[in-house]
N, CA, C and O of each residue as an XYZ file, in Angstrom:
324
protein
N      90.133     78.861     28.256
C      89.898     77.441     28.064
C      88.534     77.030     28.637
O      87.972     76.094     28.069
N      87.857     77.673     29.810
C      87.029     77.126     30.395
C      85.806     77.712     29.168
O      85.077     76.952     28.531
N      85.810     78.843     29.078
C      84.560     79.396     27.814
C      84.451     78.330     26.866
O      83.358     77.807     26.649
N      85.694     77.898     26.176
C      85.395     76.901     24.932
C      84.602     75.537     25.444
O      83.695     74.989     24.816
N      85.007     75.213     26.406
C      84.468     74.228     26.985
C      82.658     74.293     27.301
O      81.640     73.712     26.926
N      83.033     75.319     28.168
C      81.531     75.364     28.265
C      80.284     75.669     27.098
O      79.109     75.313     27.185
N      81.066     76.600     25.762
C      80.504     76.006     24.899
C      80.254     74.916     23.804
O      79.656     74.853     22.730
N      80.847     74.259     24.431
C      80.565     72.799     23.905
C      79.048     71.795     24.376
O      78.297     71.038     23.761
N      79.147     72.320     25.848
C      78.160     71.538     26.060
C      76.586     71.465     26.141
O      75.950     70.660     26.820
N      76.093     72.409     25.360
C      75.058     72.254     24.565
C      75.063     71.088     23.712
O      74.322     70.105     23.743
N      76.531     71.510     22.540
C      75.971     70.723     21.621
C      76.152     68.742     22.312
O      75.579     67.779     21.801
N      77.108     68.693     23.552
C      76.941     67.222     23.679
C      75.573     66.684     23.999
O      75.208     65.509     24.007
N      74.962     67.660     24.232
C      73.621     67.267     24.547
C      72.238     66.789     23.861
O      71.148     66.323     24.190
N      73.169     67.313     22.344
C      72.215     67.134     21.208
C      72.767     65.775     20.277
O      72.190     65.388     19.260
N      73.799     65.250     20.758
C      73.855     64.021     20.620
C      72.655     62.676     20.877
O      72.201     61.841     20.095
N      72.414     62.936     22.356
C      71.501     62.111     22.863
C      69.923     62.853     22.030
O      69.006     62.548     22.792
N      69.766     63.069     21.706
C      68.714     63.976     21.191
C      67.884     62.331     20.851
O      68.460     61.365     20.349
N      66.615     62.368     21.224
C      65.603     61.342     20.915
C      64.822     61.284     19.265
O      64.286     62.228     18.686
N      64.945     60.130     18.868
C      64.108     60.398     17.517
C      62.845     60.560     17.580
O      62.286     60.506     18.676
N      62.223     60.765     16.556
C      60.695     61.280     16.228
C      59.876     59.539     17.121
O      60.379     58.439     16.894
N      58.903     59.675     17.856
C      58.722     58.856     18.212
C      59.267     58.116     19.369
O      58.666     57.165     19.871
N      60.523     58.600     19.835
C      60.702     58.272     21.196
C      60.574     59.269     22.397
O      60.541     60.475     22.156
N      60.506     58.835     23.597
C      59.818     59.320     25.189
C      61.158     60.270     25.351
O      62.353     59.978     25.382
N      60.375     61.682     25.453
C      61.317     62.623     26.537
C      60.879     63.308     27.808
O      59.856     62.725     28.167
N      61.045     63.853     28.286
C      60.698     64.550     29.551
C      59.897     65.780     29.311
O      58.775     65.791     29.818
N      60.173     66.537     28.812
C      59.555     67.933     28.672
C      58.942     68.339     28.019
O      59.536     68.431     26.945
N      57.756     68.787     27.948
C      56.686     68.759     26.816
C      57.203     70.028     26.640
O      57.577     70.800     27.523
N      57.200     70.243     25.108
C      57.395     71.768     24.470
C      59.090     72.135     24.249
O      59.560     73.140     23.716
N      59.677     71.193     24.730
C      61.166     71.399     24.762
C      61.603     70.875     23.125
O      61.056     69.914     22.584
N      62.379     71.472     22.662
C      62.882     71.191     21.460
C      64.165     71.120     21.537
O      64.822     71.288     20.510
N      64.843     70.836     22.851
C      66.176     70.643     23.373
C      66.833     68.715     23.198
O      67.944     68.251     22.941
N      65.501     68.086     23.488
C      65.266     66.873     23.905
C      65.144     65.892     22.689
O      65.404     64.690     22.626
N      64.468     67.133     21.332
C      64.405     65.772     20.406
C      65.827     66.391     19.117
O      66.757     67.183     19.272
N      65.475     65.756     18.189
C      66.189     65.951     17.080
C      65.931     67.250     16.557
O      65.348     68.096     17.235
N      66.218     67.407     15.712
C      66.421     69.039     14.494
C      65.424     68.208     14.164
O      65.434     66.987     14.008
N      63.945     69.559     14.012
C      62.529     69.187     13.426
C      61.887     68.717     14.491
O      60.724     68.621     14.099
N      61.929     68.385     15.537
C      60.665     67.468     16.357
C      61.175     68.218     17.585
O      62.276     68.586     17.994
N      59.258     68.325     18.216
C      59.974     68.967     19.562
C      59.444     67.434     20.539
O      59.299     66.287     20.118
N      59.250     67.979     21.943
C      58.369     67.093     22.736
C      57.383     67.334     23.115
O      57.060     68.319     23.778
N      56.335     65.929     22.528
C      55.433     66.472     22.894
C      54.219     65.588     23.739
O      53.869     64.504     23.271
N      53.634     66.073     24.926
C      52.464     65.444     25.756
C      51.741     64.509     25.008
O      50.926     64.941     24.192
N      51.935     62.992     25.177
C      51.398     62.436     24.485
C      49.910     61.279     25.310
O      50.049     61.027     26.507
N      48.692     60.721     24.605
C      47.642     60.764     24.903
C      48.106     59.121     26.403
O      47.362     58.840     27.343
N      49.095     58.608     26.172
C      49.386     57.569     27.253
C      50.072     57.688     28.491
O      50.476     56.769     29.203
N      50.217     59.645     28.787
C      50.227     60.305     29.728
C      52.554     60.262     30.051
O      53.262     60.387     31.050
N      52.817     60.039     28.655
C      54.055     60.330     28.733
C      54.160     61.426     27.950
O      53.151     62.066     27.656
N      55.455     61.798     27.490
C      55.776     63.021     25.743
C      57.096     62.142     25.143
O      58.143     61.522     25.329
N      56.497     62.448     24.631
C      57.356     62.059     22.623
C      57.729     63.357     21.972
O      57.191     64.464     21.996
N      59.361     62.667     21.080
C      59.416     63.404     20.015
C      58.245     63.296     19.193
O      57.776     62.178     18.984
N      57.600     64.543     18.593
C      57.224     64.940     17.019
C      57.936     65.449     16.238
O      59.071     65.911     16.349
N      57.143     65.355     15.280
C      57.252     66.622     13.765
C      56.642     67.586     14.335
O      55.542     67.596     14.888
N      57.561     68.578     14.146
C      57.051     70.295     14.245
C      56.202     70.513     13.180
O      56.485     69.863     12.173
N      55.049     71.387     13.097
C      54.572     71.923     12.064
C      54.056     73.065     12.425
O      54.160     73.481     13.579
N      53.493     73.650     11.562
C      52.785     75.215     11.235
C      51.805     75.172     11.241
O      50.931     75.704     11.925
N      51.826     73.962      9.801
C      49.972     73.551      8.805
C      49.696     72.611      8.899
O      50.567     71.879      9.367
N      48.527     72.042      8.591
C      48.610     70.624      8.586
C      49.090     69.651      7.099
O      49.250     68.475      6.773
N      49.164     70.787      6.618
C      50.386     70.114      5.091
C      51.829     69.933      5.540
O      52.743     69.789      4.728
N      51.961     69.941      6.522
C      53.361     69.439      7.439
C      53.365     67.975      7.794
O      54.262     67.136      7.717
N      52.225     67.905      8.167
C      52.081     66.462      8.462
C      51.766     65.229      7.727
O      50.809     65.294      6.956
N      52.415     64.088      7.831
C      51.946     62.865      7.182
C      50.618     62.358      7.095
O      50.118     62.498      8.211
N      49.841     61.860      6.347
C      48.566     61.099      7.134
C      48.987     60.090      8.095
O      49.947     59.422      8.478
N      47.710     60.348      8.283
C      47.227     59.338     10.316
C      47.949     60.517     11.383
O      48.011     60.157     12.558
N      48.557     62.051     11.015
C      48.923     62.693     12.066
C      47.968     64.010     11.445
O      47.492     64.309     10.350
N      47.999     64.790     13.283
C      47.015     65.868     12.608
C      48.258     67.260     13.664
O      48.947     67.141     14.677
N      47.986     68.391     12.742
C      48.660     69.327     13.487
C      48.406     70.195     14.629
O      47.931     71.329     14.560
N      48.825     69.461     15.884
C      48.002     70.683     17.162
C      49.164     71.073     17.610
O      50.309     70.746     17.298
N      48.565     72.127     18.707
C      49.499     72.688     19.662
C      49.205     71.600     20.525
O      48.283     70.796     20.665
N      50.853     71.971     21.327
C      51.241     71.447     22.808
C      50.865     71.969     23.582
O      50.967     73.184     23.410
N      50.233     71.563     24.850
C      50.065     72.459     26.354
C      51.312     72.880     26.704
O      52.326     72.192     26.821
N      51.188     73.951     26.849
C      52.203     74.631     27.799
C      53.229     75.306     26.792
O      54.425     75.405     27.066
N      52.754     75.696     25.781
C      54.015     76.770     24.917
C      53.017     76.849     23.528
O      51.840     76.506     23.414
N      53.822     77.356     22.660
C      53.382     78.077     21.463
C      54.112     77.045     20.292
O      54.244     77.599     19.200
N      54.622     75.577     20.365
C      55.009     75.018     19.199
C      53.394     74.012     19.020
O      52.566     73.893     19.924
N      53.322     73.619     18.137
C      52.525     72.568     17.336
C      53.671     71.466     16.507
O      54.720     71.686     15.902
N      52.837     70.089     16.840
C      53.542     69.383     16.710
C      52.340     67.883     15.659
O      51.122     67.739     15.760
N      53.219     67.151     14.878
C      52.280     66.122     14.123
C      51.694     64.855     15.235
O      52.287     63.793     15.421
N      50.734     65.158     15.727
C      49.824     64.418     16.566
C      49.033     62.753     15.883
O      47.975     62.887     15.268
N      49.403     61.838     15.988
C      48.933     60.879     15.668
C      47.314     60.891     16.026
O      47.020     61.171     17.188
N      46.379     60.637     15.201
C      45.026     61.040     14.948
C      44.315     59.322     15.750
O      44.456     58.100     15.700
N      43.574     60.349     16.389
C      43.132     59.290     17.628
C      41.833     58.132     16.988
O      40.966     58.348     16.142
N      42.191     56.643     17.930
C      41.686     56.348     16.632
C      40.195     55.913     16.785
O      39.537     55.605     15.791
């Protein structure tokens, strides 16, 4: 009983999961936002969910595709203005 339990609680955690555009804690964590967006260091010295990307054909205009400090994801960066 205790195993089932304990795997559960990952997924309660992905409940609270932040949308694209709202403040999380951990830059590079993809724990924190939704399916598709990780967190990422953003230029007003907090992190935000993004859009994950690869290319920059991932991204919408007005976002550009960089990496995050501190890990190996890239994320859709709102293009500074």
């Amino acid at each position: 009983m205790t195993l089932a339990l304990l795997a559960l609680v990952p997924l309660a955690g992905r409940s609270g999961a932040g949308e694209v555009g709202e403040e999380c804690d951990t830059s590079n964590s993809r724990d924190e936002c939704v399916d598709g967006a990780v967190c990422t260091n953003a230029a007003d010295d907090t992190n935000r969910c993004r859009v994950l990307c690869t290319q920059q054909e991932d991204c919408k205009s007005g976002t550009t595709c960089n990496g995050i400090s501190g890990g190996s994801n890239k994320s859709c960066q709102p293009d500074k203005p």
